[in-house]
C-alpha positions as CSV (number, residue, x, y, z in Angstrom):
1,X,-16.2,98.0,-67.4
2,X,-14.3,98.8,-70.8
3,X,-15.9,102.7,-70.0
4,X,-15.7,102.7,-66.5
5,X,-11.5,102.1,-67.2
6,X,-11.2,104.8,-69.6
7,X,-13.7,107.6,-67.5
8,X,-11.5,107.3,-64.8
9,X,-8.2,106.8,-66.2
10,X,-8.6,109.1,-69.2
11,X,-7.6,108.4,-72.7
12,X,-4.4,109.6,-72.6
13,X,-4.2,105.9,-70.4
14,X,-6.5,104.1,-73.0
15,X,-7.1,105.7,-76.3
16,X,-8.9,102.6,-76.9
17,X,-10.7,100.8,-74.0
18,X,-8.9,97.5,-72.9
19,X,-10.8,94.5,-73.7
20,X,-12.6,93.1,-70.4
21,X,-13.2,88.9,-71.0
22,X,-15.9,89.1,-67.8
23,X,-16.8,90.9,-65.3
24,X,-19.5,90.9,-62.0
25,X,-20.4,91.7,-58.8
26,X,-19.4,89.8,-55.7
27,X,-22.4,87.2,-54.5
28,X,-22.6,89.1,-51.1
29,X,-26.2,90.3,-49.4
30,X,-27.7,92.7,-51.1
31,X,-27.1,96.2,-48.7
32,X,-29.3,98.9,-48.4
33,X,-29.4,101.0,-50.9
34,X,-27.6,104.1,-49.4
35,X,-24.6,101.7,-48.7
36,X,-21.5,101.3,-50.5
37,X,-21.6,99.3,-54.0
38,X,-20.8,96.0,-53.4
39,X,-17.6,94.9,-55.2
40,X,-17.3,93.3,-58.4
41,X,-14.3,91.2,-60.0
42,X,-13.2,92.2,-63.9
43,X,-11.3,89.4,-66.2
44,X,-8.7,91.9,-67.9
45,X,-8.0,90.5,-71.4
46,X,-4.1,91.1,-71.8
47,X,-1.9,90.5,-68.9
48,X,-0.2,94.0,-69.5
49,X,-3.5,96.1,-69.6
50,X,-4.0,94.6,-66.2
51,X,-0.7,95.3,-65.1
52,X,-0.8,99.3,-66.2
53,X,-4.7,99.4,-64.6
54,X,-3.2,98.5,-61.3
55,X,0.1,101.0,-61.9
56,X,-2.0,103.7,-62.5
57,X,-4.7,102.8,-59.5
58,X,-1.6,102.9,-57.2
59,X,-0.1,106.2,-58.6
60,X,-3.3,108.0,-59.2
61,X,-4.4,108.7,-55.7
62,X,-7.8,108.3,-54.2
63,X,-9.8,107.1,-57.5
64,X,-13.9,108.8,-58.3
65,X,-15.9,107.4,-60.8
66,X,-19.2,109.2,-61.4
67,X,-18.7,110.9,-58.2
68,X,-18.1,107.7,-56.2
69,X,-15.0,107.0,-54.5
70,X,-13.2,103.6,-56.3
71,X,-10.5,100.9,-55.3
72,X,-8.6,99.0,-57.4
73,X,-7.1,95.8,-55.8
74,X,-5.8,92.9,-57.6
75,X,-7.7,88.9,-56.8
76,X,-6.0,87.1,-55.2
77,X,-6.9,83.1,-54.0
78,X,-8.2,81.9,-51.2
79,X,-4.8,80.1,-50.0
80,X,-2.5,83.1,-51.3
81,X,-5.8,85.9,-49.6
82,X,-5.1,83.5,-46.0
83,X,-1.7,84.1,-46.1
84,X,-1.4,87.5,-46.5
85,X,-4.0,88.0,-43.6
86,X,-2.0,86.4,-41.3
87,X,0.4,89.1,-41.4
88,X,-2.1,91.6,-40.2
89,X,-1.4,91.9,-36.4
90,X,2.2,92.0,-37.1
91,X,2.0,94.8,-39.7
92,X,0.2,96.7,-37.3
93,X,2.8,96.5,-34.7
94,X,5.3,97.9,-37.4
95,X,2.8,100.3,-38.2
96,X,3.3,101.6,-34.4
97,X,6.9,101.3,-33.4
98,X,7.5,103.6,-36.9
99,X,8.7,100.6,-39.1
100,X,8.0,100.9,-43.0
101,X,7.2,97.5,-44.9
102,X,5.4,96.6,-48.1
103,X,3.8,93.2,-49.2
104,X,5.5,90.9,-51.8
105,X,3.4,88.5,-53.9
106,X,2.5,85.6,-52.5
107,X,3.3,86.6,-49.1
108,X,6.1,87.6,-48.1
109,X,6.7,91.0,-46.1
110,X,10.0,93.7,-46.5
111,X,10.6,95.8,-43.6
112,X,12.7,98.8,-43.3
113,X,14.4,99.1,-40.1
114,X,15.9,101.9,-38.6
115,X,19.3,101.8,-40.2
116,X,17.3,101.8,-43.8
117,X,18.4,98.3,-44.3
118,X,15.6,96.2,-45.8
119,X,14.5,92.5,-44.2
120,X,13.0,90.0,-46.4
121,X,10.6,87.8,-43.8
122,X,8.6,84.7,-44.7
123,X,6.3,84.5,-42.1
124,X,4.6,86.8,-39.0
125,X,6.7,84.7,-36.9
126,X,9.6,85.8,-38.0
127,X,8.9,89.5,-38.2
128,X,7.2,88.8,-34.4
129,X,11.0,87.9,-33.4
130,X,12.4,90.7,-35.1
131,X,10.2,93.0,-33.1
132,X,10.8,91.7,-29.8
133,X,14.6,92.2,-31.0
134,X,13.7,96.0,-31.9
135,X,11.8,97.4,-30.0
136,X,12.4,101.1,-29.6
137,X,14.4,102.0,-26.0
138,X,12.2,103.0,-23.6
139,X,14.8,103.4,-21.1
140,X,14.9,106.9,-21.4
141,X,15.7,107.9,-17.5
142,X,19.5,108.2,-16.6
143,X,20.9,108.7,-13.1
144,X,22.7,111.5,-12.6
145,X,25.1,111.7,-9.3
C-alpha cells in the first residue's frame, strides 16, 4: 500500500511513503478473473497523510496504477454510508434541471441555484420541495394578437 501511494502520487507527494496501520480487500465474492479488482480498505497512519491522499486523488484526475484505472474514496459508516444514499434520486434530479451541488460530511447537500446563491439542505425532503419550487419554466408559448 505504502508503494502503491507513492507510484501513483509520485515523490514529489511522498518522498517518504506514508505509514499504512492496515490494509485489505473487501470480503465480497471472488469475480472472475478478467473483472475489476475488488476494493480494499487502507488504515492511513496520520490523520494529515490521509487528508493530502484524498486532496490529491480529487485534484489529480482519473488515477492508473500499473496500468489500471484507480479510485480513491474515503470510508465512511454504515449509518453516515445510508444517509448519504438517500440523497441519490434527488441529486439526480438536480443533475437534470442544471443545478450544481456537492456533498457535506455527514450528510448534508449544498445546491447552487440559479441566481449562484448557495442552499444548505438537511435532508432529500427538503431539496425535493425546493425543486418542485424551481423547476425551470416550461411555459415557453406566448400568445400573440
Amino acid at each position: 500500500m505504502e508503494a502503491f501511494l507513492v507510484e501513483t502520487f509520485g515523490t514529489k507527494a511522498f518522498p517518504a511513503p506514508p505509514p499504512v496501520d492496515r490494509a485489505h480487500r473487501i470480503a465480497i465474492p471472488r469475480r472472475k478473473p478478467d473483472d475489476t479488482p475488488r476494493p480494499f480498505i487502507a488504515r492511513i497512519h496520520r490523520y494529515r497523510d490521509k487528508e493530502r491522499i484524498l486532496k490529491l486523488a480529487r485534484e489529480s484526475g482519473p488515477l492508473s496504477f500499473h496500468g489500471s484505472e484507480v479510485h480513491i474514496y474515503p470510508d465512511y459508516s454504515a449509518e453516515v454510508s445510508r444517509k448519504k444514499a438517500a440523497y441519490y434520486t434527488v441529486k439526480s434530479q438536480l443533475r437534470s434541471g442544471g443545478f450544481r451541488y456537492r456533498m457535506f460530511f455527514p450528510a448534508k447537500l449544498q445546491v447552487t441555484d440559479r441566481s449562484g446563491q448557495k442552499l444548505l439542505f438537511s435532508s432529500p425532503e427538503e431539496v425535493s420541495t425546493f425543486l418542485r419550487n424551481n423547476r425551470p419554466d416550461t411555459s415557453t408559448a406566448s400568445t400573440t394578437h
